[in-house]
C-alpha positions as a printed NumPy array, in Angstrom:
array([[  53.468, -160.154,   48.269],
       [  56.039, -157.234,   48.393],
       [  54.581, -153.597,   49.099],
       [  54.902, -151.024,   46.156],
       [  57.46 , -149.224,   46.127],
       [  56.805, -145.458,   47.996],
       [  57.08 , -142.407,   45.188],
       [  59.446, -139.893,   45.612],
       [  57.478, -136.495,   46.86 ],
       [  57.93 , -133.353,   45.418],
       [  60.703, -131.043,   46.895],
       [  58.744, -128.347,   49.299],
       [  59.108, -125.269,   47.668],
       [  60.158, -122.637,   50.346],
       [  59.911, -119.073,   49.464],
       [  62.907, -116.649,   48.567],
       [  64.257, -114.833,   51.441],
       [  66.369, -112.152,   50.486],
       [  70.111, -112.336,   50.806],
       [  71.782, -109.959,   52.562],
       [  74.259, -107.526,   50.877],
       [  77.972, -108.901,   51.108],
       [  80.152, -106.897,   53.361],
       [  83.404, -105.475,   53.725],
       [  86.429, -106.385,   55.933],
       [  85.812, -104.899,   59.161],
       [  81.808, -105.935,   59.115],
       [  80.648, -102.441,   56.754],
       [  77.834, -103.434,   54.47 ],
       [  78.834, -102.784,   50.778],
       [  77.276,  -99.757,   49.02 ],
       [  75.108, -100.74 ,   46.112],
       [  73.955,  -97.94 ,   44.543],
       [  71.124,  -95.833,   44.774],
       [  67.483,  -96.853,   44.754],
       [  66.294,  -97.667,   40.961],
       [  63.135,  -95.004,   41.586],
       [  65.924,  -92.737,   42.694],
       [  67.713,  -93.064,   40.03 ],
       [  64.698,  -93.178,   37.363],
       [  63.371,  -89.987,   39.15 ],
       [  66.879,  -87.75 ,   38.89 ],
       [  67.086,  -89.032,   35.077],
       [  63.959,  -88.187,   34.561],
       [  64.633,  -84.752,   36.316],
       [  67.69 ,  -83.813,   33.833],
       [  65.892,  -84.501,   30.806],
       [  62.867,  -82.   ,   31.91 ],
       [  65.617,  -79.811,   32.361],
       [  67.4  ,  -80.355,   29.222],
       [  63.991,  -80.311,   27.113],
       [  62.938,  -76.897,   28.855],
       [  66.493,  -75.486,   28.084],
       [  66.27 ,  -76.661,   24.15 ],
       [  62.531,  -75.542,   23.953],
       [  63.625,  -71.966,   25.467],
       [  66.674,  -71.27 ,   23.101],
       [  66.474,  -73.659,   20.179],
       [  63.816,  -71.346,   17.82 ],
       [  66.01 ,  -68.337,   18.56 ],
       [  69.246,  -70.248,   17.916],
       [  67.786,  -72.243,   14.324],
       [  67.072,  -68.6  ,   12.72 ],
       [  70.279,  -67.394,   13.567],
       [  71.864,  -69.84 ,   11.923],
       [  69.8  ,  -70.065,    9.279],
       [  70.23 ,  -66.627,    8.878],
       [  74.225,  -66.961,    8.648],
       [  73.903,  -69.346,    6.528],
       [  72.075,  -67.681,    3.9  ],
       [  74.25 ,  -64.626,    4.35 ],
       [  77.675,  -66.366,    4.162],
       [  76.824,  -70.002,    1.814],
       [  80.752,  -69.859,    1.039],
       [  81.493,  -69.758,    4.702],
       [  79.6  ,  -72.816,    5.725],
       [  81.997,  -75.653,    5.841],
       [  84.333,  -73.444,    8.142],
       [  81.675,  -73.031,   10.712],
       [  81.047,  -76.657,    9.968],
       [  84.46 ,  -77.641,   10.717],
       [  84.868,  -75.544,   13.734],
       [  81.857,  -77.076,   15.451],
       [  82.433,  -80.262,   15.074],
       [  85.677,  -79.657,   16.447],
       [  84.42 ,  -78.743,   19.391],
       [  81.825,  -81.495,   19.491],
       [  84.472,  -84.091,   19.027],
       [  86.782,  -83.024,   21.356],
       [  83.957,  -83.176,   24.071],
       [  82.938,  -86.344,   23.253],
       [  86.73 ,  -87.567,   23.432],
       [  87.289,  -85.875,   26.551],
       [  83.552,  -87.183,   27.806],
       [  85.121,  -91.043,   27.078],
       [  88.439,  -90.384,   28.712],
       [  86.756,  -88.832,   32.165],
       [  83.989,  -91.265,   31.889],
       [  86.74 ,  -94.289,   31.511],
       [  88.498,  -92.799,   34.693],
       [  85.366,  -92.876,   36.56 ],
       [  85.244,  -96.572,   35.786],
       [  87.943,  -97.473,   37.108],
       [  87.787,  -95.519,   40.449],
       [  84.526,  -96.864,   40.921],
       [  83.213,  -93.296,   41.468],
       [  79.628,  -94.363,   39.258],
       [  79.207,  -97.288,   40.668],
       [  76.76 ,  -95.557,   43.064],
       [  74.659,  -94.076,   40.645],
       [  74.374,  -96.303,   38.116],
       [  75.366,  -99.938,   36.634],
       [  78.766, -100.593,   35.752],
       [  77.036, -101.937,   32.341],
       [  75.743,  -99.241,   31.743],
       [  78.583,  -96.588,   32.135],
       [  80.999,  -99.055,   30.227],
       [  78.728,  -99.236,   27.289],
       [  78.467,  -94.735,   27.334],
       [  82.626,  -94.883,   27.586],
       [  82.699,  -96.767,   24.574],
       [  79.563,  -94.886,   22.502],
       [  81.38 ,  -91.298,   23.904],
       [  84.758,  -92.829,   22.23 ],
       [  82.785,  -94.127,   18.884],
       [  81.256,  -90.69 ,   18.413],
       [  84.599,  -88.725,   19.241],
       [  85.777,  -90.763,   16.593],
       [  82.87 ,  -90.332,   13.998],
       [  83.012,  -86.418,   14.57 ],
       [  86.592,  -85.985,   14.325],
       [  86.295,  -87.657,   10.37 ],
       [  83.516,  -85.258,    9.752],
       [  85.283,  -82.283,   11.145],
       [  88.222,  -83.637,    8.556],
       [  86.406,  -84.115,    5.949],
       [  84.595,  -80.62 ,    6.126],
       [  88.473,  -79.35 ,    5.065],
       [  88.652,  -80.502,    2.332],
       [  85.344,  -78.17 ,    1.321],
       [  86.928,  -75.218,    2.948],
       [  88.047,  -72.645,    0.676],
       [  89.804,  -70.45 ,    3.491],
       [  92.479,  -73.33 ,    3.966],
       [  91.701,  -75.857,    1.58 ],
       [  93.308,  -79.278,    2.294],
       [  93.799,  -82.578,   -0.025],
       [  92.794,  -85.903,    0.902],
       [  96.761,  -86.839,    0.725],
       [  97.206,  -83.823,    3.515],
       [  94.502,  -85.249,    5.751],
       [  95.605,  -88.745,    6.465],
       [  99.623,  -88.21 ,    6.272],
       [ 100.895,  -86.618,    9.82 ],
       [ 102.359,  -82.943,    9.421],
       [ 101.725,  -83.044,    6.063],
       [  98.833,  -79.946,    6.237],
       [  99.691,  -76.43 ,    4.546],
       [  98.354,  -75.111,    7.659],
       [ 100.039,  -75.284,   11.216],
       [ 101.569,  -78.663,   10.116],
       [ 103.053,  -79.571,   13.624],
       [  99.872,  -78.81 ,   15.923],
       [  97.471,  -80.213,   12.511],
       [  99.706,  -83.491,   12.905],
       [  99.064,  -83.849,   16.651],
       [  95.391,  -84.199,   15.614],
       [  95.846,  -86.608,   12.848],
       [  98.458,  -88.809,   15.022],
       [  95.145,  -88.526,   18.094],
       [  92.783,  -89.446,   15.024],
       [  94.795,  -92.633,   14.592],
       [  95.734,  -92.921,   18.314],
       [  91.725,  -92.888,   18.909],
       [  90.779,  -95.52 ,   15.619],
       [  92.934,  -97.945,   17.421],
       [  91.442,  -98.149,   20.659],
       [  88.259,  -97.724,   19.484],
       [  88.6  , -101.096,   17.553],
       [  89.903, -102.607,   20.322],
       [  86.057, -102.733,   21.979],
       [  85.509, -105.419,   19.106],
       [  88.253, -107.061,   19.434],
       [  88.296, -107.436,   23.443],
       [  87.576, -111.306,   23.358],
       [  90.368, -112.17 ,   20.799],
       [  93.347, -109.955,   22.471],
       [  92.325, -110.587,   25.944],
       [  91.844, -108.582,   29.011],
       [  95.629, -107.689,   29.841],
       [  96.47 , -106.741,   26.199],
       [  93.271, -104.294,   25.72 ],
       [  94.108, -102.456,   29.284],
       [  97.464, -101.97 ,   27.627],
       [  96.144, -100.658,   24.626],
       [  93.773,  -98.822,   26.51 ],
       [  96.681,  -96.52 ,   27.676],
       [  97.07 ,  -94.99 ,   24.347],
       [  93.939,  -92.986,   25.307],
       [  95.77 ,  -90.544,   27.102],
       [  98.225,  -90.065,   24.444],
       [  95.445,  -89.078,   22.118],
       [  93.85 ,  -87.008,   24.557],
       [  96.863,  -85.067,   25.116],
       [  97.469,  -84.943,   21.644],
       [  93.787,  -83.542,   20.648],
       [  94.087,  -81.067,   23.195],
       [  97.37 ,  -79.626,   21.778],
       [  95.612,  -79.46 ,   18.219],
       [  92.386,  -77.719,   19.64 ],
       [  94.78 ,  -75.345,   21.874],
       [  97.136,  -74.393,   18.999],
       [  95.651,  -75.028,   15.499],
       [  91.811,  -74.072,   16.041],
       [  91.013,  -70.667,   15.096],
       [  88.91 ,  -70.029,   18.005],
       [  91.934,  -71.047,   20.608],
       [  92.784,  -67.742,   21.912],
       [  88.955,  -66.883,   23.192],
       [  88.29 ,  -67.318,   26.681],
       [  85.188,  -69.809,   25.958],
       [  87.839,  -72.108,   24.005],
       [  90.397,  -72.335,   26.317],
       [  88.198,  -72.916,   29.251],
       [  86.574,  -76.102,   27.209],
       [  89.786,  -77.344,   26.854],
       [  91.956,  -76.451,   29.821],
       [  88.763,  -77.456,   32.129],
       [  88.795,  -80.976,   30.336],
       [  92.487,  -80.98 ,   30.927],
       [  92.044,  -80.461,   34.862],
       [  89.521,  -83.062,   35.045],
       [  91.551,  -85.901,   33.447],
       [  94.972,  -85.186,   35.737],
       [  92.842,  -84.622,   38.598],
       [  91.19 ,  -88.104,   37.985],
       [  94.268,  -89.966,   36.626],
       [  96.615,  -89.085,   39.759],
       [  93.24 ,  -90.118,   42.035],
       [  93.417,  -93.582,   40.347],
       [  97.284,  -93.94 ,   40.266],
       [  96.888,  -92.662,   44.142],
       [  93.878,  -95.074,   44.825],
       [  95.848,  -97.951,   42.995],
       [  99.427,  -97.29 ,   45.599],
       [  97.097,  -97.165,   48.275],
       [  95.399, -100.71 ,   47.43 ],
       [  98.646, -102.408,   46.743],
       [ 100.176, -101.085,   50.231],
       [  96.992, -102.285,   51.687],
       [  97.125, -105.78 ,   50.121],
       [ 101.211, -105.91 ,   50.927],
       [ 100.738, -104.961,   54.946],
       [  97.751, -107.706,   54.778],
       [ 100.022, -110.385,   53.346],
       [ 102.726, -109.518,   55.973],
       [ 100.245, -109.512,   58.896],
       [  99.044, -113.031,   57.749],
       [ 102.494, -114.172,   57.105],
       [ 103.319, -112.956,   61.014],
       [ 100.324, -113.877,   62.391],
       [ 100.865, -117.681,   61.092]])
C-alpha cells in the first residue's frame, strides 16, 4: 500500500529586517529627510508662532478696518482690489519659488516630494482664484471703473493699458498651466514640462503689472514684495540651469570614462 502523500508546510515566516538606505556613487548613504517627529515638532512650532502673532494683532487690525470701512463704504472695492493684488501675486510668486525648489531637490530634506508638489499646485490654483477676484473687484470701482469687455481683452483697459495688459496676458499665461495639473495624464510628462515653462513668462509678466500699474508701486513696502520675489526666482532658476550643466557634464565625462575604460 503506497504512503500518503507528505503536505506541503507552511513557509516560515521570518521577521522584517530593515533595509538599508540606498547609496550614492562613491559609497555616501543617501539623505532622506529629516526625522518625522522632527518634522511634526518644527510644524507644530510655526503654527504656535503664527497663532500667537494673529492672536496679538488681529483684534487691533479687524477694528481698523472696520473702522475704514464704515468711514469710506464708496472706497471699499479699491482697497479690495489692491489687496488681493498683493495676495495673488504672493501666492503666484509662492508657486513659482516653490516649483524651483522641486526641481533642485532643495525640500526634499524637509519634507515629501508629495507633499510639496501638491502646495506648488494649490499656491498656483489660489494665485489664480485671487487674481479673478482682484479683476472682478474693478469692475465695482468707481475711481477707475472698468467693463467686463476691458477685463478679458489684452490692453484694452482705460487705465495704464500696456502694464494692465501684461496682467491680463499673466492671467491667461497662469489659466493655462494651471489646467495643465488635470490634464497631466492625457498630454504626458514631456509636453506638461514644456508647458510648464510658460510660468516664468507669467511671472515676469505679473511682476511688470504690480511694478507699473498698482497704485501702491512706488512705496518702499511694494517694491520690496516684488523686487524680493524677483531675486528669489533668478537666484533659483540660474541654480537649476547651473545644477542641470553640471549633471549633464557629469553624466558626459562618466560615459567617456566607461567608453575608455572598456
Amino acid at each position: 500500500m503506497n504512503a500518503p502523500a507528505p503536505q506541503p508546510t507552511a513557509p516560515v515566516q521570518r521577521p522584517s529586517v530593515p533595509q538599508p538606505r540606498p547609496a550614492r556613487p562613491g559609497g555616501a548613504v543617501r539623505y532622506q529627510g529629516l526625522d518625522p517627529r522632527v518634522r511634526l515638532a518644527g510644524w507644530g512650532l510655526f503654527l504656535v508662532g503664527i497663532g500667537f502673532v494673529l492672536g496679538a494683532t488681529a483684534p487691533g487690525a479687524i477694528q481698523s478696518l472696520m473702522a475704514a470701512a464704515v468711514a469710506q463704504q464708496d472706497r471699499l472695492p479699491w482697497y479690495g482690489t489692491r489687496l488681493f493684488a498683493f495676495l495673488a501675486y504672493l501666492a503666484v510668486a509662492g508657486s513659482v519659488i516653490y516649483g524651483l525648489l522641486l526641481t533642485t531637490k532643495l525640500l526634499d530634506a524637509i519634507a515629501h516630494r508629495p507633499v510639496t508638489f501638491a502646495l506648488h499646485m494649490d499656491l498656483a490654483l489660489v494665485g489664480l482664484g485671487l487674481a479673478g477676484v482682484h479683476a472682478l473687484l474693478l469692475t465695482l470701482d468707481s475711481t477707475v471703473p472698468f467693463s467686463l469687455a476691458e477685463l478679458l481683452v489684452p490692453f484694452a483697459a482705460p487705465y495704464r493699458p500696456l502694464w494692465v495688459g501684461f496682467g491680463q496676458i499673466a492671467f491667461y499665461l497662469s489659466f493655462v498651466v494651471v489646467a495643465s495639473f488635470y490634464v497631466r495624464s492625457r498630454i504626458g510628462q514631456r509636453a506638461w514640462r514644456l508647458l510648464h515653462y510658460a510660468t516664468f513668462l507669467a511671472f515676469l509678466a505679473s511682476t511688470l503689472h504690480g511694478l507699473q500699474a498698482g497704485s501702491d508701486s512706488g512705496t518702499p513696502w511694494a517694491r520690496s514684495i516684488y523686487m524680493g520675489a524677483a531675486a528669489a526666482v533668478v537666484f533659483l532658476l540660474v541654480y537649476r540651469i547651473t545644477l542641470s550643466v553640471s549633471l549633464r557634464r557629469s553624466r558626459v565625462r562618466a560615459a567617456a570614462a566607461a567608453l575608455t575604460a572598456g
